[in-house]
C-alpha positions in Angstrom: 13.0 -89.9 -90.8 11.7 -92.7 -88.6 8.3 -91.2 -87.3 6.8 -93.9 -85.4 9.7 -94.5 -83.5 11.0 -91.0 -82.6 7.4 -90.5 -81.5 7.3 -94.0 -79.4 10.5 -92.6 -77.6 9.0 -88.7 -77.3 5.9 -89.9 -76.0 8.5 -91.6 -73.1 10.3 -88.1 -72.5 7.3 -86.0 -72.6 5.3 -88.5 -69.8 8.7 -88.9 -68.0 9.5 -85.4 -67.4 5.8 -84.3 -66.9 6.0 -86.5 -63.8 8.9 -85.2 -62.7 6.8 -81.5 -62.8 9.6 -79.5 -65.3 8.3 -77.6 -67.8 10.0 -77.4 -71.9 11.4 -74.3 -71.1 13.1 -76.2 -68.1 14.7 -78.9 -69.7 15.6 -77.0 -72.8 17.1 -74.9 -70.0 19.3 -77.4 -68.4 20.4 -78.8 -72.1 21.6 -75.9 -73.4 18.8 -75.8 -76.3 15.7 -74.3 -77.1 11.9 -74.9 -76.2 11.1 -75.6 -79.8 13.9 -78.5 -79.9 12.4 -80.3 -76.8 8.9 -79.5 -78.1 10.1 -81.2 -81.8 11.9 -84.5 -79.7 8.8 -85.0 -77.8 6.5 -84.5 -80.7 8.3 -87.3 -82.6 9.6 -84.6 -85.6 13.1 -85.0 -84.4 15.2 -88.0 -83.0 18.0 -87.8 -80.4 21.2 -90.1 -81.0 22.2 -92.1 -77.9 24.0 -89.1 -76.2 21.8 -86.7 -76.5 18.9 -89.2 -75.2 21.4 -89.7 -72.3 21.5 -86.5 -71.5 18.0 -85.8 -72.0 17.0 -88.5 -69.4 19.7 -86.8 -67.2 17.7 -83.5 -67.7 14.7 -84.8 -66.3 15.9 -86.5 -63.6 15.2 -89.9 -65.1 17.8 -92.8 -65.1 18.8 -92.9 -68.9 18.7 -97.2 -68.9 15.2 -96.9 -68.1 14.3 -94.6 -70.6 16.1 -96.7 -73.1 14.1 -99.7 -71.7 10.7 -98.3 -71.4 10.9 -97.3 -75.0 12.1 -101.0 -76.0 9.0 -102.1 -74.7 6.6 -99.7 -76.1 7.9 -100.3 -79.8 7.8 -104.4 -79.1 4.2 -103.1 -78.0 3.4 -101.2 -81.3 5.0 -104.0 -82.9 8.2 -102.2 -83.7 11.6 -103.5 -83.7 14.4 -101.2 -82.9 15.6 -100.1 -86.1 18.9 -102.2 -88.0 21.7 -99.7 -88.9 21.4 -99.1 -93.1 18.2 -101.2 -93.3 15.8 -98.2 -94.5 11.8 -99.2 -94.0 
């Protein structure tokens, strides 16, 4: 599991849809899953493939490009590179 980066991209969800004033229960709401599975994506203990990011940044009224963008530049910030398919760190 790539911690670092699931909780780069978390950190972006969590700040994104406290602005947009929903709660956990909310957005687990309008996905179909639990609290605890939006508390665990937010948290960095579990990553989203594409789709599901898509549709998280849906959930919270963001515009899914800019999610993906924002969290490009905070792991060039933290020095990160998006991660290379079967290259483990």
């Amino acid at each position: 599991m790539d911690v670092k980066r699931n909780k780069i991209v978390g950190s972006v969800l969590r700040r994104l849809r406290q602005e947009s004033g929903l709660t956990q229960v909310q957005v687990a709401e309008r996905l179909g899953r639990t609290q605890s599975m939006v508390s665990k994506v937010e948290a960095g203990e579990r990553a989203l493939p594409f789709v599901e990011t898509w549709f998280y940044a849906e959930a919270i009224g963001a515009d899914p490009l800019a999610v993906f963008q924002e969290s490009l530049d905070s792991l060039e910030k933290a020095g990160l590179e998006p991660r290379e398919l079967g290259k483990d760190e």
